[in-house]
VOKOLDREN-114022 format. One line per 10 residues: number of its first residue (from 1); their letters; for each residue z, y, x of C-alpha. Coordinates in steps of 0.001 Angstrom, whole numbers, padded with zeros to 6 digits, always signed. Layout:
<atoms>
NUM	A	Z/Y/X; ... $
</atoms>
This chain:
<atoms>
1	XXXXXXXXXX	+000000/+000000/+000000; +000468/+002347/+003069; +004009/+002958/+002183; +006719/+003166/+004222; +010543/+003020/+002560; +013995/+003902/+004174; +015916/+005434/+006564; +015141/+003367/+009065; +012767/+003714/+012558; +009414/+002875/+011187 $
11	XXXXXXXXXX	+006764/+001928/+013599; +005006/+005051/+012709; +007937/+007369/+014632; +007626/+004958/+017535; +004241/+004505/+018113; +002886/+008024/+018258; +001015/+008407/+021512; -002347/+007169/+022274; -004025/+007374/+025605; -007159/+008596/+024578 $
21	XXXXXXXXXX	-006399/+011298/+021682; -004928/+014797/+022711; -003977/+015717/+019302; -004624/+015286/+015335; -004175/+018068/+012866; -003883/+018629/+009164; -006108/+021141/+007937; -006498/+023139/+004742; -009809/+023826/+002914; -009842/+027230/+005264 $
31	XXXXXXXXXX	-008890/+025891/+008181; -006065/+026603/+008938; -003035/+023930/+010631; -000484/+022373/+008236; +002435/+022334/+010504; +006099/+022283/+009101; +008112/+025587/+009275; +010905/+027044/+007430; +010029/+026853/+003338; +012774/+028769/+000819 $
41	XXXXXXXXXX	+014689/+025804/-000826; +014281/+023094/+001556; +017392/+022282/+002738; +018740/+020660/+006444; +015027/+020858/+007806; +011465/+022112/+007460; +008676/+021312/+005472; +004773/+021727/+005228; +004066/+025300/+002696; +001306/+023104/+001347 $
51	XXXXXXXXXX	+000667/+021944/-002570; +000309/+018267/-003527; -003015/+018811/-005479; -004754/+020689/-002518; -007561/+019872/-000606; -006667/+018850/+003138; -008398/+017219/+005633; -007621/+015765/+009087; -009232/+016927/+012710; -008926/+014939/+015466 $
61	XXXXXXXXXX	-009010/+015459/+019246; -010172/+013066/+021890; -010118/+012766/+025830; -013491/+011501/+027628; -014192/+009489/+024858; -017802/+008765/+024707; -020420/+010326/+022598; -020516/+007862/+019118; -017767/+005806/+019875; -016128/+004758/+016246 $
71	XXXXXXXXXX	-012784/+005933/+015091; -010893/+004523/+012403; -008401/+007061/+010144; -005904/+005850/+007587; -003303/+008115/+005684; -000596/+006244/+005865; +002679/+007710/+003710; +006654/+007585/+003937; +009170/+007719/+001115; +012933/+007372/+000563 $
81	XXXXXXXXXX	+012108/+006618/-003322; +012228/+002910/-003980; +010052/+004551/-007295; +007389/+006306/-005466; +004211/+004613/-005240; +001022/+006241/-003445; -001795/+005166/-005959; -005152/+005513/-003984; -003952/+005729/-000531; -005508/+002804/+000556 $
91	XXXXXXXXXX	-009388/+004552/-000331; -008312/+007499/+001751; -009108/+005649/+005123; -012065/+006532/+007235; -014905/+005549/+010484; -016096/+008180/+011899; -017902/+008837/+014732; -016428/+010914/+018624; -019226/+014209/+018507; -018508/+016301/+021633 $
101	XXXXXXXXXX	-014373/+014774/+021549; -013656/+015631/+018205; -013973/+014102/+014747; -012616/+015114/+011172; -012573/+013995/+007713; -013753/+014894/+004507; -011716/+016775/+002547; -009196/+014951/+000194; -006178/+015800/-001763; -002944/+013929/-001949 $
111	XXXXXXXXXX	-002520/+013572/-005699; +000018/+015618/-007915; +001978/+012497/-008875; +002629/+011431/-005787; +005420/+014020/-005296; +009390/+012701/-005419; +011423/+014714/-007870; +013810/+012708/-008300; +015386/+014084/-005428; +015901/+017504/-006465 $
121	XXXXXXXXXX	+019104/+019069/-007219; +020672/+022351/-009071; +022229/+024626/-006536; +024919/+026465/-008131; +025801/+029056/-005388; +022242/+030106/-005718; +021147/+029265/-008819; +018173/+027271/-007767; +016550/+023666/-007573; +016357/+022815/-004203 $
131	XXXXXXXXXX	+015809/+019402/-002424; +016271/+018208/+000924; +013678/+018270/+004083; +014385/+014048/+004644; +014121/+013065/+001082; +010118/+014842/+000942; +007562/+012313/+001101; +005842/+012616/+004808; +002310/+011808/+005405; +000711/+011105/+009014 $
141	XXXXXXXXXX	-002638/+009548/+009527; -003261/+005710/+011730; -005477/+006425/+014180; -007457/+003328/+016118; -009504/+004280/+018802; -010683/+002173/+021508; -008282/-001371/+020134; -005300/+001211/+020747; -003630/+002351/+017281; -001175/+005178/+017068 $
151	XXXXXXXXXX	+000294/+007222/+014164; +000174/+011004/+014459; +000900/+013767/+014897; +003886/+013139/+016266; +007455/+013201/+013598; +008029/+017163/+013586; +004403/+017515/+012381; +004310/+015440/+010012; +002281/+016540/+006536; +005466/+017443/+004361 $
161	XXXXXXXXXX	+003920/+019190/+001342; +005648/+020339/-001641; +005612/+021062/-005111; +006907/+023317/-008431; +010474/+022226/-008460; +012067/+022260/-012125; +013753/+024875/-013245; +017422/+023807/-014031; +016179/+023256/-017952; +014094/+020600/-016864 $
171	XXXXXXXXXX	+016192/+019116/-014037; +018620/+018096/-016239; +016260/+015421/-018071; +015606/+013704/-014651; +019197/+011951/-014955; +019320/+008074/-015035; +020278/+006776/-018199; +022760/+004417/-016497; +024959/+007313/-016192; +025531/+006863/-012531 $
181	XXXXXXXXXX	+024832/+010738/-011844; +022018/+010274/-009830; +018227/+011141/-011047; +015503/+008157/-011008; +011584/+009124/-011375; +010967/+006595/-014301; +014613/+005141/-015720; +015509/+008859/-017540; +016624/+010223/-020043; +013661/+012386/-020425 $
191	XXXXXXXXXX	+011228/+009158/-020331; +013618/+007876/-022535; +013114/+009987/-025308; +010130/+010826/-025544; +008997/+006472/-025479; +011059/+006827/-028692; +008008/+008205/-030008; +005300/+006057/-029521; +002650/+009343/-030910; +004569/+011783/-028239 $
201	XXXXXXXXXX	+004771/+009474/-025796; +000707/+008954/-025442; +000277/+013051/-026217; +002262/+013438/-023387; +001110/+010905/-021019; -002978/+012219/-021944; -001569/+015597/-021110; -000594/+015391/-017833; -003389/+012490/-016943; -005423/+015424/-017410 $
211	XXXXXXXXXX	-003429/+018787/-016121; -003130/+017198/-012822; -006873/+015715/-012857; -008707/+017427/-009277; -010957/+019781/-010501; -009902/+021068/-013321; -010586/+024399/-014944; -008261/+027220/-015752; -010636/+027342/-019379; -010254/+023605/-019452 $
221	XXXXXXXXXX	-005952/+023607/-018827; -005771/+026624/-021541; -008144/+024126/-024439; -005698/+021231/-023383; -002318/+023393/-023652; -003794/+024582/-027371; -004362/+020491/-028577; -001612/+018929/-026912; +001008/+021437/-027638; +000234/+021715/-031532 $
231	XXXXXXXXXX	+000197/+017764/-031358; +003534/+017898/-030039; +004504/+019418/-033311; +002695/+017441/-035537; +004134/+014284/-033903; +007671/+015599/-034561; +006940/+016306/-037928; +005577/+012958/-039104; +008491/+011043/-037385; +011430/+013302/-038715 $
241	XXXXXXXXXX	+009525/+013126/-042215; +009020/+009070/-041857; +012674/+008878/-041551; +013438/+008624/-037830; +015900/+012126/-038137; +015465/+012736/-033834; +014532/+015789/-032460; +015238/+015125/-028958; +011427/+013518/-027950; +010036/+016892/-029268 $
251	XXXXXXXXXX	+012110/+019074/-026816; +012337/+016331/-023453; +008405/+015866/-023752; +007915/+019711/-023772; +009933/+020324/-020533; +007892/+017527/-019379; +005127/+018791/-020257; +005900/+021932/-019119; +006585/+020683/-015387; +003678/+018879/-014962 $
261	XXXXXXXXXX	+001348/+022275/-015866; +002973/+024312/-013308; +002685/+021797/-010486; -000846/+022626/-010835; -001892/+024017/-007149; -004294/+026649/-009507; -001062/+028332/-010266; +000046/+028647/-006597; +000199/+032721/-006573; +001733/+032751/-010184 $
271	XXXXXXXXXX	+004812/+031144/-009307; +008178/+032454/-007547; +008841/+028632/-006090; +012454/+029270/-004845; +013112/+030355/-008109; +011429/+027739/-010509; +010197/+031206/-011966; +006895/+031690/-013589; +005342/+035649/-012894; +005978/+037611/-015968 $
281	XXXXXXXXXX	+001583/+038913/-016761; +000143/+036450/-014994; -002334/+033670/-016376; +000019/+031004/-016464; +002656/+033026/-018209; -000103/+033212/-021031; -000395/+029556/-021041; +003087/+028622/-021576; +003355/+031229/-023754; +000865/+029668/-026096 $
291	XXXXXXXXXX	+002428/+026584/-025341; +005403/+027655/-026880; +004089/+028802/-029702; +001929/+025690/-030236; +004617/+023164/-030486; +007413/+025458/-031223; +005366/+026122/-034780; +006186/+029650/-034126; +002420/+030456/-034751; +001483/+027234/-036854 $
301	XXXXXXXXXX	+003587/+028936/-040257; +001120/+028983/-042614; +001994/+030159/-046850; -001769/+030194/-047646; -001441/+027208/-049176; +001985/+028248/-051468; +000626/+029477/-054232; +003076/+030521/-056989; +005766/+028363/-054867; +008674/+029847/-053548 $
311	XXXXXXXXXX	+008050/+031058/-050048; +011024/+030323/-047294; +010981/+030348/-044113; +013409/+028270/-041988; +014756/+028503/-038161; +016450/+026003/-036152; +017299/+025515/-032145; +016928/+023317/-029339; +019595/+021111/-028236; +021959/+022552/-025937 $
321	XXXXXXXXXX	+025025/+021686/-023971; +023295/+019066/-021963; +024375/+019387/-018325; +026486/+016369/-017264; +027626/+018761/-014538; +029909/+020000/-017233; +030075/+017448/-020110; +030694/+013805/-019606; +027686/+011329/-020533; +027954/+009966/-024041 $
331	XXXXXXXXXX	+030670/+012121/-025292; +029505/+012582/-028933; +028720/+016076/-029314; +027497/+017395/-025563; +025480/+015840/-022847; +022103/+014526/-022515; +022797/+012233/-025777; +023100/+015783/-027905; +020755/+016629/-030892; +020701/+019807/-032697 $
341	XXXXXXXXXX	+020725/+019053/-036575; +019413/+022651/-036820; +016186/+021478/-034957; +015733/+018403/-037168; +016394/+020258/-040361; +013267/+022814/-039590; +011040/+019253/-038598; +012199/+017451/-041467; +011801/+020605/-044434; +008515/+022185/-042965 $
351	XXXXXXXXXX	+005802/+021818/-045719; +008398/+019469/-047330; +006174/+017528/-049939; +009268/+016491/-051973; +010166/+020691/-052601; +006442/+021400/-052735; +006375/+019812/-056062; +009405/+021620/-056819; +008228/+024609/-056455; +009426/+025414/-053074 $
361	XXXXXXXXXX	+006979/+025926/-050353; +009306/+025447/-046716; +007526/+026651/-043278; +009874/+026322/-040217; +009781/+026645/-036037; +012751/+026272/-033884; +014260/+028196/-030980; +015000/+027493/-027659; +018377/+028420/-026522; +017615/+030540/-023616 $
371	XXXXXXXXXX	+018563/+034236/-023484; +015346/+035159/-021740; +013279/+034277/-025041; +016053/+036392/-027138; +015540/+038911/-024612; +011728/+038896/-025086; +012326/+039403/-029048; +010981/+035520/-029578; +012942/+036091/-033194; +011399/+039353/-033989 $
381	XXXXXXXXXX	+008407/+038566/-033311; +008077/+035307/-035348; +009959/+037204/-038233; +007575/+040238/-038329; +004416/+037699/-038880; +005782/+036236/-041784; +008845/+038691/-043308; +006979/+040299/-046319; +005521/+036488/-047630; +008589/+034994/-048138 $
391	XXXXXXXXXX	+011364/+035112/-050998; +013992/+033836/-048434; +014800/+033773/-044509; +017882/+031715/-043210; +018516/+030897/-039394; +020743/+027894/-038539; +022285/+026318/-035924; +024869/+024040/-034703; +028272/+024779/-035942; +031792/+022972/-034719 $
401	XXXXXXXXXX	+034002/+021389/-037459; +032730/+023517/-039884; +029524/+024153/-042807; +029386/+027988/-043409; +027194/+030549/-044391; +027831/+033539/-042287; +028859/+037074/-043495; +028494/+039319/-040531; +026825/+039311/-036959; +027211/+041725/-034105 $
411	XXXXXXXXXX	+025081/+043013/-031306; +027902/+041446/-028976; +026144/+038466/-027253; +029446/+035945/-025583; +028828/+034610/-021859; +028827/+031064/-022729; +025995/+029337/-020274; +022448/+029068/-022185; +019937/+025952/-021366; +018776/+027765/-017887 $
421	XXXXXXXXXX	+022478/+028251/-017029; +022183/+031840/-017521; +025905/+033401/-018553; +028766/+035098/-017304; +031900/+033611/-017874; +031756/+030660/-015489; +031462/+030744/-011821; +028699/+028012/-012107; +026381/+030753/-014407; +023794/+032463/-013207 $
431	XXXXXXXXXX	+025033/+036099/-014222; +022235/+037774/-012002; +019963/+037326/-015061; +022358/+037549/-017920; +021985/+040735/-020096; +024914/+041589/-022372; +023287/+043364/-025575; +026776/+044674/-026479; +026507/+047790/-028683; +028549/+045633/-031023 $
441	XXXXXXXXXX	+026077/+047239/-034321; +027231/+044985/-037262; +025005/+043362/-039763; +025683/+041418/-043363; +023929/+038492/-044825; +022107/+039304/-048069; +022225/+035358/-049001; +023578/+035703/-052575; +027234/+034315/-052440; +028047/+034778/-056467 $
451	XXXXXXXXXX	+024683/+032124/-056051; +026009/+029944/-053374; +029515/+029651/-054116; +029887/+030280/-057769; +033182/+031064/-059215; +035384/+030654/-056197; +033214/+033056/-054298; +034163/+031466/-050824; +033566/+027594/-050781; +031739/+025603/-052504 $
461	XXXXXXXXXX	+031309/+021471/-052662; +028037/+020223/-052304; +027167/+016825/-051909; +030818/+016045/-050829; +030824/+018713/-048272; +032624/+021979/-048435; +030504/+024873/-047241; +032504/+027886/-047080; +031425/+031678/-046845; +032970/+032701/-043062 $
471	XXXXXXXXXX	+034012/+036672/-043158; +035847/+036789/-040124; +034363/+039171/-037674; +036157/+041826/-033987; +034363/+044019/-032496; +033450/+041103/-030335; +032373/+038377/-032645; +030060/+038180/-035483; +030936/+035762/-038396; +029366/+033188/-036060 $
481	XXXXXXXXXX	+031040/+033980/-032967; +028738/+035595/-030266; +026779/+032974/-028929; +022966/+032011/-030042; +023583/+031749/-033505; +025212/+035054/-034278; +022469/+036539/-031996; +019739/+035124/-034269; +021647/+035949/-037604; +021765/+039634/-035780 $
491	XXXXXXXXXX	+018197/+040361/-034860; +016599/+038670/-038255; +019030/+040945/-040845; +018574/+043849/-038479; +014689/+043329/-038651; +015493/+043055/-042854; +017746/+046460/-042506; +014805/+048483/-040811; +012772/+047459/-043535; +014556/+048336/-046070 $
501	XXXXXXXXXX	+014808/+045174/-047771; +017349/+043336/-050376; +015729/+040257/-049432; +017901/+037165/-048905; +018418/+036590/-044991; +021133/+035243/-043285; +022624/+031954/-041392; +023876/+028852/-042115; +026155/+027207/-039594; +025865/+023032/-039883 $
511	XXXXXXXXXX	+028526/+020890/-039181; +028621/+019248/-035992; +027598/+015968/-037145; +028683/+013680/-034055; +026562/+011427/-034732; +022616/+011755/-035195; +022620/+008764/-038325; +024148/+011710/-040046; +021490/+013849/-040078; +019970/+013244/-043161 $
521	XXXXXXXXXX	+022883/+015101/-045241; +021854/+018200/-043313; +018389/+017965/-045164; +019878/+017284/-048547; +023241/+020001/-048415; +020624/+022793/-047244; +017728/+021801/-050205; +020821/+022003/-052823; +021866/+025701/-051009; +018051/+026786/-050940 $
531	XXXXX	+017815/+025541/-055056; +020845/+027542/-055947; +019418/+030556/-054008; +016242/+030678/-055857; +016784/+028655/-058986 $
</atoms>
């Protein structure tokens, strides 16, 4: 296979001089040597500033060799991952012939996939994902000349190239479902998720088949991103609404995803790489911006098709508290088991057929819990499209112990950590990038409580479950606290108050449900809150 595993010393490191060859260099497309020097987030060594996905080639130099004697070159690659396989190595071997004491080959790449990610880590001093110089794959070429073989260049030249590293979001999904704490390339929780889905699980696999296929086009990545994201979607949709209540293969298989689109070696200049950081304007940032949108429904709500239906328009959000650097694996309600019953509520009521025949037409999308979108008025945005269709808006999200529909939210946003680790209450957050929003403006919910609640005016029993109406709120907390879920309570009645509107919009908080085969009461308490709303 060409593959060399371990920590051991490997032939290649021993044999690495050969009597009739002064030298052998990698090369980029330009020209210029790939040697290893100092790269920002390689750690305890050096590494080659050089993108898996690039074309490369190798030059060799010979001594008095004569004029058409043959040469034989074969990449030959090293690996500490008992995962990593080098598919295709064994075709990138070559005879050529000495010319004037020199000889190179044609250019080649060393495939996307061939990079070891397992291996990266979260550094929380620095807030990025860095990953050691000895656990990089290394690449040298076996050079026979003359019945002599040697490998070279020679160990500190070795062809160390790297790639995007994930951002911590991503990282995180990279964990071994064994729970030992250490990442594996295949056996993840990521992977696992998203083979839960058999329909995500081949979008996802065709998507990044073809985002790291050589060649490819900027036009053809941005026509991929627009299928493959909206069938992300779709996929969720017909799974949630065929009874399987998950929304965890929808949000692992867009980080995925995700990844795999900025290792592209197109996107070199568009990408801080110390900083897992995509450049705010460029052409990339347009392309994950649609990619949001795509399977985030956030441009997919359609009420063309209502009618004289009831319009409403649903929210819901991404699972979040998922770091096991923080939360123990398997402990019901955080770590990378965690659902959001907000996020399968919007997948399991969007174009609901059962409420379509009752005369309620449901369009949803769900948020990601990152500050940065919030900051980038992802809510406002999405609300403005749609705000003068619809009869009703109401955000939810993940409560604790309780079901309530909020009264009040603030402009006071809490520093608990977000899904990019951005906060500032906790040594471990990344405050650099956390903005505070704290003018502490206070908004109401115009969700009819006399409607809701009924004669008791502050909880209500539905379907066994009391749902109360929360009116607590400080100068510091909303209702809702001042996490997320305040925040998108705030910015969707403060978009309603600058219209000028009576229009019902406001949150509901859901129960933390433990366990995901309890999802399905989330579907039926919100359709009996939605009926008494409008009914």
């Amino acid at each position: 296979m060409g593959v060399v595993f371990g920590e051991y010393v490997s032939r290649e490191e021993r044999i690495e001089k050969h009597p009739d060859i002064v030298k052998v260099q990698f090369l980029d497309k330009n020209e210029a040597v790939l040697t290893q020097s100092t790269v920002l987030g390689i750690e305890e060594g050096n590494a080659t500033d050089f993108l898996y996905g690039q074309e490369l080639k190798i030059k060799i130099f010979t001594k008095e060799v004569e004029e058409g004697t043959k040469i034989n070159i074969k990449l030959k690659g090293k690996t500490k991952s008992t995962n990593q396989t080098f598919p295709g190595i064994n075709t990138l071997n070559w005879e050529l012939e000495v010319k004037n004491n020199k000889c190179e080959t044609a250019l080649f790449t060393l495939p996307m996939q061939w990079y070891s990610e397992e291996f990266e880590f979260y550094d929380y001093n620095s807030h990025t994902t860095n990953i050691k110089s000895e656990d990089l794959n290394a690449f040298m070429a076996e050079v026979t000349l003359l019945a002599k073989t040697a490998y070279l260049p020679t160990k500190e030249n070795w062809l160390k190239p790297i790639s995007y590293r994930r951002n911590y979001e991503e990282l995180i999904g990279l964990f071994n479902t064994n729970n030992s704490g250490e990442k594996d390339k295949e056996r993840n929780y990521e992977n696992k998720f998203i083979a839960s889905n058999s329909e995500i699980k081949t979008t996802v696999d065709a998507f990044i088949e073809k985002v790291i296929t050589q060649g490819i086009k900027t036009s053809e990545i941005k026509t991929l991103v627009e299928e493959k994201a909206k069938s992300l979607w779709d996929a969720a949709i017909k799974q949630v609404q065929n009874g399987n209540l998950d929304d965890r293969p929808l949000y692992w298989a867009r980080n995925k995803m995700q990844t795999w689109l900025k290792r592209n070696p197109l996107f070199k200049d568009q990408i801080d790489f110390n900083k897992s950081i995509v450049k705010k304007g460029t052409e990339l940032d347009s392309v994950i911006i649609t990619f949001e949108e795509k399977s985030r429904n956030y441009t997919g709500i359609d009420f063309s098709k209502a009618g004289n239906k009831k319009k409403v328009l649903i929210t819901g959000f991404d699972p979040f508290q998922l770091d096991p650097e923080y939360y123990p694996f398997n402990h019901p309600s955080v770590g990378l088991e965690t659902f959001n019953p907000s996020g399968i509520l919007a997948l399991t009521l969007n174009n609901n057929k059962l409420l379509n025949k009752n005369g309620i037409f449901i369009q949803t999308c769900i948020f990601p819990v990152r500050y940065n979108d919030f900051d980038n008025k992802v809510v406002e945005n999405t609300i403005a499209k749609y705000f003068d269709e619809v009869e009703i808006i109401m955000t939810t999200s993940r409560n604790n112990a309780t079901w309530d529909i909020e009264k009040y939210a603030i402009a006071y946003r809490g520093g608990f950590h977000d899904n990019m680790n951005i906060g500032n209450t906790n040594i471990k957050y990344d405050s650099s990038r956390f903005i505070s929003n704290h003018s502490k403006d206070k908004t109401t919910t115009t969700l009819p409580q006399n409607k809701i609640f009924g004669v008791d005016n502050v909880k209500t029993q539905i379907l066994g479950e009391l749902i109360e109406y929360d009116q607590n709120s400080t100068d510091t907390m909303g209702s809702g606290s001042n996490y997320l879920s305040n925040e998108v309570m705030y910015r969707t009645t403060k978009f309603r108050d600058a219209k000028s509107s009576p229009k019902p919009v406001g949150h509901f908080h859901i129960k933390d449900l433990k366990s995901i085969s309890k999802a399905d009461i989330v579907k039926n308490v919100t359709i009996q809150i939605i009926k008494k709303i409008i009914l």
